[in-house]
N, C-alpha and C positions, 0 to 999 in steps of 0.2 A: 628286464624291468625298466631298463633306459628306455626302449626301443616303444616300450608302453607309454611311457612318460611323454615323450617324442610325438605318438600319433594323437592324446590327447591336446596338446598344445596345438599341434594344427588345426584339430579338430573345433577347437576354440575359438582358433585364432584364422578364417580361410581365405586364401590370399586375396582375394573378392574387398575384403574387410580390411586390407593393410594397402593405407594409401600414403605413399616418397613426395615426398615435397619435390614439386618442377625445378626444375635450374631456372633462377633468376639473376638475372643479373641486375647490382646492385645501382640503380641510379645516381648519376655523379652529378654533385649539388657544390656548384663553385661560387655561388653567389651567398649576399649578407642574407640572413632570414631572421626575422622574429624580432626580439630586444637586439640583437649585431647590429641590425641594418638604422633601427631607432637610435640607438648609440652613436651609429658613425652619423647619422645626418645630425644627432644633435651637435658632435663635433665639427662637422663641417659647416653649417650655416651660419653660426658668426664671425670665421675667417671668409667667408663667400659674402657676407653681408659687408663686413667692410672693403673686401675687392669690391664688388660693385659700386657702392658709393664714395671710389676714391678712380673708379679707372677712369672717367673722362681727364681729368686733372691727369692721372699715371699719361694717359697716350699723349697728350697736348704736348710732353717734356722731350726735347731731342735726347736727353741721355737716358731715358728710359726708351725709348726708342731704338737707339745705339747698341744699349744692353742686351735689347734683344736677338738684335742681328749675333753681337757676341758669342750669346750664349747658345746660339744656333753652329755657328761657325765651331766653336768649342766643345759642344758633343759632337758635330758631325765628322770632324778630322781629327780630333782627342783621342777619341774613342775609337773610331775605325781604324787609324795609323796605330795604336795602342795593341787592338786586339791581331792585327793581322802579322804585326812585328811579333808579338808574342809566339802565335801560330807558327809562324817559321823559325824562329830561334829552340823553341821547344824539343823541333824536330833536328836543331844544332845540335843543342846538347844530351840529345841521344845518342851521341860518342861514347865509347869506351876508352878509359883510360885516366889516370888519375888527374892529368892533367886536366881533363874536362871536367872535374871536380872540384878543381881549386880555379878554375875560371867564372864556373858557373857561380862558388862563393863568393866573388869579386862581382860579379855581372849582380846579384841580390844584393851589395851594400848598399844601392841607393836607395832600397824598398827599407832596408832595416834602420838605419838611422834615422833619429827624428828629421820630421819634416820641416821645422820651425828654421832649425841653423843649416839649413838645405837652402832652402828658399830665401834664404839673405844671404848665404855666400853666393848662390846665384845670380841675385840682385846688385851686389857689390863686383861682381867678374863681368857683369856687363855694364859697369857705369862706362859712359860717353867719356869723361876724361880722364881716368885713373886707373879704370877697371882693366881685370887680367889681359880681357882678349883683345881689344884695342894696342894694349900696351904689346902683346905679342904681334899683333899684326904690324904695328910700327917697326919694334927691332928686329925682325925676322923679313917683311916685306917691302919695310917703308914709306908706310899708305894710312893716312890716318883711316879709322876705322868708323861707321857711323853711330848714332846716336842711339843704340839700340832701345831704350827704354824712356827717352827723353823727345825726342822728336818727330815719330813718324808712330800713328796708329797702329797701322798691321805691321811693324817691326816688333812693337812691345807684342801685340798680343799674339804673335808666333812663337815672340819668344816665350810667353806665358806655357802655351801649348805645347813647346816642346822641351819646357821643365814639367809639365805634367807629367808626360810620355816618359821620358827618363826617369819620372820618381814611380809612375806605378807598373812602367810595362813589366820590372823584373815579378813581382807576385802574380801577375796574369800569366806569365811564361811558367813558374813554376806551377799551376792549377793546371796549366794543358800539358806538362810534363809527366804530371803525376796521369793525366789521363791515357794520356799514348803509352806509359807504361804499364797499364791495367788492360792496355788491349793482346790475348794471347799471341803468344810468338808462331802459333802453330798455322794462324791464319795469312801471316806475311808467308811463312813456307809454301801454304798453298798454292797463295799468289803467286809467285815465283814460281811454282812447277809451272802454271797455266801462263807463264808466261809476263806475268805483270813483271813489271822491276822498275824502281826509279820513279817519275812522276807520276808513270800509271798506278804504283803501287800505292800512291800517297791518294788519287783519288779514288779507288776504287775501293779501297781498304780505310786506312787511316783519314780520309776526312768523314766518308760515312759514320763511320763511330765514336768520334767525334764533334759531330753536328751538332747535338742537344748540350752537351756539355759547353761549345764553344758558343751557344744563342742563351746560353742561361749565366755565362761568364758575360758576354756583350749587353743584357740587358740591368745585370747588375754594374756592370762599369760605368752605363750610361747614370743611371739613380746614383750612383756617388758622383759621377763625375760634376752632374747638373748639381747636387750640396757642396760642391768641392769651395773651400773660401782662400784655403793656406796659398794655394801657386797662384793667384792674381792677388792677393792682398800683399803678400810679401815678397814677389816679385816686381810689378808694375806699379802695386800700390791703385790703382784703376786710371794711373795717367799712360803718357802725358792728356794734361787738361780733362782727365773722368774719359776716357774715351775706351777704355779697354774692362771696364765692368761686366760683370758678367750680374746675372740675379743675388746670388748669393750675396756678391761685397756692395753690391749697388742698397740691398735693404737693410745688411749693418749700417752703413754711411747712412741712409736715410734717417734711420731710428735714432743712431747716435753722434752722428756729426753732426748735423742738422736737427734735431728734436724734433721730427716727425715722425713717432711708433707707428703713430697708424699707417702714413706712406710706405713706411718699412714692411709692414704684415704684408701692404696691398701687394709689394710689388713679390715678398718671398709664397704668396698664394696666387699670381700667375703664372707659379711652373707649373699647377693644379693638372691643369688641361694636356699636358706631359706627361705628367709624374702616375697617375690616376692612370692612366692605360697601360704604362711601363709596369707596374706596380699587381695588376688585374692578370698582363698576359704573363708573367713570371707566375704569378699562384696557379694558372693553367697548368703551365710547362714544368711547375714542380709536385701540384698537385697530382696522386695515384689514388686509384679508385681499384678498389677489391672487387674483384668479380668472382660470383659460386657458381663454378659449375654444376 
């Protein structure tokens, strides 16, 4: 009776008559479409309307000029010198032993405490005449020590730079920690039979799987680093004499030291032209598209 059941249904149904949907694959739509795209331009054109008619006045000004170089200089050795110390320490404290556990919680205090009384102890250890490290370098060396934050441009804003690095390399080092751990152990054995061991090992293994996780960390460190206000407001302050501003504290100071908002907009909506592609190639590199086979 089944078997009857069975030839009627085909009978019915003959495979002439039964048409599978093709494997399509799903086209990947990374841009604004529809009301998004209406929404962001109505966002965006009165922050671009007032950059435009403030940017001759903005370029004219040496210290918005200054700023810029700054703020170039400060992603490009911030952020590079940040992620690449990361990258190697990660692969530090892949140590075994408990001691590298209680190091590695020591190496994270500077990422876990506030930033605010960071950044002025910092401020106060490099004053020119009182501060710690002078004062060490006199009783210890006997050498007065120079003005780090008081007299010479690229002294302050090195040192800006390298209170950055200190306050965020330790959470970039734990993000590529966590990721060198998630990579199987069975693949470094391999390597090792065929020979790999030691640097080879690191490049042929461990940075390939790696790579996307360490371009998706680098390009978000840049988008904060470029908002970043706390390490040059409360360490250098933007002196000596405004010269170590970067965008961020140059269009507080605009807005509210000087009562010019709109100067302030103009100058925090020329990271636009940075931020806008930072911002695009990240929703790339994190966007995933479904494909049906």
């Amino acid at each position: 009776m089944a078997d009857v059941q069975v030839l009627r249904t085909v009978e019915a149904f003959p495979p002439q008559a039964v048409s599978l949907p093709r494997p399509r694959r799903q086209a990947r739509r990374l841009g604004l479409q529809g009301s998004e795209f209406t929404w962001a331009i109505a966002f965006i054109i009165p922050y671009a309307a007032v950059f435009l008619a403030l940017y001759a006045e903005l370029m004219s000004e040496p210290i918005y000029q200054r700023t810029l170089v700054n703020t170039t200089l400060y992603l490009a050795i911030g952020v590079n010198l940040k992620m690449f110390g990361a990258l190697l320490l990660s692969g530090f404290f892949m140590r075994r032993g408990w001691w590298m556990k209680g190091l590695l919680l020591i190496f994270v205090l500077p990422w876990a405490v506030p930033a605010l009384p960071s950044f002025m102890s910092i401020h106060w250890m490099l004053n020119g005449q009182w501060g710690l490290l002078n004062n060490m370098l006199w009783n210890v060396f006997g050498i007065d020590g120079p003005g780090w934050l008081e007299t010479s441009r690229w002294l302050a804003l090195g040192s800006v730079i390298t209170s950055h690095i200190w306050r965020w390399m330790p959470f970039w080092t734990v993000i590529l920690l966590a990721g060198r751990m998630a990579i199987p152990q069975e693949l470094y054995e391999a390597a090792e039979i065929d020979g790999a061991t030691g640097f080879k090992r690191f490049t042929c293994v461990t940075f390939p799987l790696l790579a996307n996780l360490y371009l998706v960390c680098t390009l978000l460190s840049t988008l904060f680093t470029l908002g970043d206000f706390n390490s040059v407001f409360f360490v250098s302050g933007g002196g000596p004499a405004l010269s170590t501003h970067v965008l961020a504290t140059l269009g507080i100071r605009d807005a509210f030291e000087i009562a010019r908002p709109e100067l302030g907009v103009a100058v925090v909506m020329s990271a636009l032209p940075l931020m806008i592609p930072l911002v695009i190639l990240l929703m790339r590199k994190l966007h995933t598209t479904e494909v049906t086979l």
